[in-house]
C-alpha positions in Angstrom: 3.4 34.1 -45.0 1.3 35.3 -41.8 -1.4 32.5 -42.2 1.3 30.0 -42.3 3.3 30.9 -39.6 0.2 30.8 -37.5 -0.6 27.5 -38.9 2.8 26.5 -37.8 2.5 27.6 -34.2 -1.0 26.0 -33.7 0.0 22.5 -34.9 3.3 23.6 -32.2 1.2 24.4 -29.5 -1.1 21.0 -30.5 2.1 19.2 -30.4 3.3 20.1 -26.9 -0.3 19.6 -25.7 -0.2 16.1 -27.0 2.8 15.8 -25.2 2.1 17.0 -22.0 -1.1 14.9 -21.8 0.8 11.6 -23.2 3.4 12.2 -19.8 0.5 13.1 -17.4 -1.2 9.5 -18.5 1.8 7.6 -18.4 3.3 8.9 -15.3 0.9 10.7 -12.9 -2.1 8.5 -13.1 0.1 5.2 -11.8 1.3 7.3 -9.3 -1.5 8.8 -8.1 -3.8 5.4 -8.5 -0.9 3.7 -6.5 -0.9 6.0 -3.1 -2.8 4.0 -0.7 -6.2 5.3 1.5 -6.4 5.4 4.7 -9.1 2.7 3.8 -7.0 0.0 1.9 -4.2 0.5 4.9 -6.3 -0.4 7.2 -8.2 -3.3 5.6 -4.5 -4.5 4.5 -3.6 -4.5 8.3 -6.7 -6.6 9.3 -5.9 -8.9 6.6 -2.2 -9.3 7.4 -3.1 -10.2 11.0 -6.1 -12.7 10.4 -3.6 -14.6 8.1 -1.1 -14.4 10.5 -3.3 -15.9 13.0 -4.9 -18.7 11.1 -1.3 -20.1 9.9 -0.2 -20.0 13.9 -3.4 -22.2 15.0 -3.5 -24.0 11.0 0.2 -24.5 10.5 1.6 -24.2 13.8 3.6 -27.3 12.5 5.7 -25.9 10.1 8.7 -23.3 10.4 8.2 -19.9 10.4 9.9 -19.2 7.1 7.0 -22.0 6.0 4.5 -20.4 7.7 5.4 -16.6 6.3 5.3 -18.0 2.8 2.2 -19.4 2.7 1.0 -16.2 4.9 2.7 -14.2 2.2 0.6 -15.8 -0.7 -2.7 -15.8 1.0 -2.3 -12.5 2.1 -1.2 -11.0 -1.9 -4.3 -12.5 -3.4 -6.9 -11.6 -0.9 -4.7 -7.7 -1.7 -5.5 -8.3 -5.3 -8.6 -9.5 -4.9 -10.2 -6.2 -3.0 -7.9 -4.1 -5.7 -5.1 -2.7 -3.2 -1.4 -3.0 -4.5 1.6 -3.4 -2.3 5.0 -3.9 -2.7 6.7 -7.4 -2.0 8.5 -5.5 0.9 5.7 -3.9 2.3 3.7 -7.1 2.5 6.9 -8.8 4.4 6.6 -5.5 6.9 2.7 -6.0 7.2 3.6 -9.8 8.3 6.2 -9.1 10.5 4.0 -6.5 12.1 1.3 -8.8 12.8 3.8 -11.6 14.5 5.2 -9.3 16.4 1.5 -7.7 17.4 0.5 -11.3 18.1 3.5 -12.2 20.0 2.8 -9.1 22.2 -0.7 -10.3 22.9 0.4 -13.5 23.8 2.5 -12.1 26.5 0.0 -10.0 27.5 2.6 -6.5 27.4 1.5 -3.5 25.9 3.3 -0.7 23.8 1.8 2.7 23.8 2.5 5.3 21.4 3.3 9.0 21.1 1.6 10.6 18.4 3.1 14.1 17.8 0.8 15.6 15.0 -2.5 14.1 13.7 -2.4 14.0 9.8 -6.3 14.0 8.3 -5.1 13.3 4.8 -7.0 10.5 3.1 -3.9 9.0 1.7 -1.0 7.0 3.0 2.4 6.7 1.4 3.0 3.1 2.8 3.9 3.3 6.7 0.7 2.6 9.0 0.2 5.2 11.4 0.1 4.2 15.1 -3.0 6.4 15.9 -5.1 4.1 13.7 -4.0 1.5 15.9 -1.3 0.3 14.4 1.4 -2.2 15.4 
């Protein structure tokens, strides 16, 4: 009776083990592959703003809502391409950002920022931070 209740509780703990391994793949990896480096922010910015840019001087043309589409397109396959994944939203934010950062040049005004606390952690949950020269 002994041997088989410990036979029962290994093949219990096994079971939970399985379990708790199955969840941690499933859930936490995604999650943690999906937080964004400091890195990928900023090479996203740069991107975001050379597209921005070229459909000004290439499509200057069309309307904006034109323009912002074919911005939008360009702009999630050079993302997919270097391996960085953002959200349709976060995209539109990235683009609207860089008009509104190359509207600003254009008028030649500046915008400073207040940076209360420095953050050194190597990953960004989505919002660019105005200390790395953000817009």
């Amino acid at each position: 009776m002994n041997q088989v209740t410990m036979e029962l509780l290994k093949f219990a703990v096994m079971f939970v083990m399985a379990v708790v391994a199955y969840v941690i793949r499933r859930d936490l990896v995604p999650f943690i592959r999906s937080k964004m480096t400091a890195d990928q922010l900023k090479t996203a910015r740069e991107m975001a703003t050379m597209f921005v840019y070229m459909a000004e001087q290439t499509f200057g043309d069309k309307t904006g809502a034109e323009r912002k589409q074919l911005v939008k397109d360009a702009l999630r396959e050079a993302l997919k391409s270097a391996g960085i994944n953002m959200t349709d939203q976060f995209v539109d934010d990235m683009i609207e950002a860089a008009v509104k950062g190359m509207k600003i040049a254009e008028s030649g005004s500046m915008i400073e920022f207040e940076v209360a606390e420095a953050v050194e952690d190597e990953t960004v949950a989505g919002i660019p931070d105005a200390a790395e020269g953000g817009v």
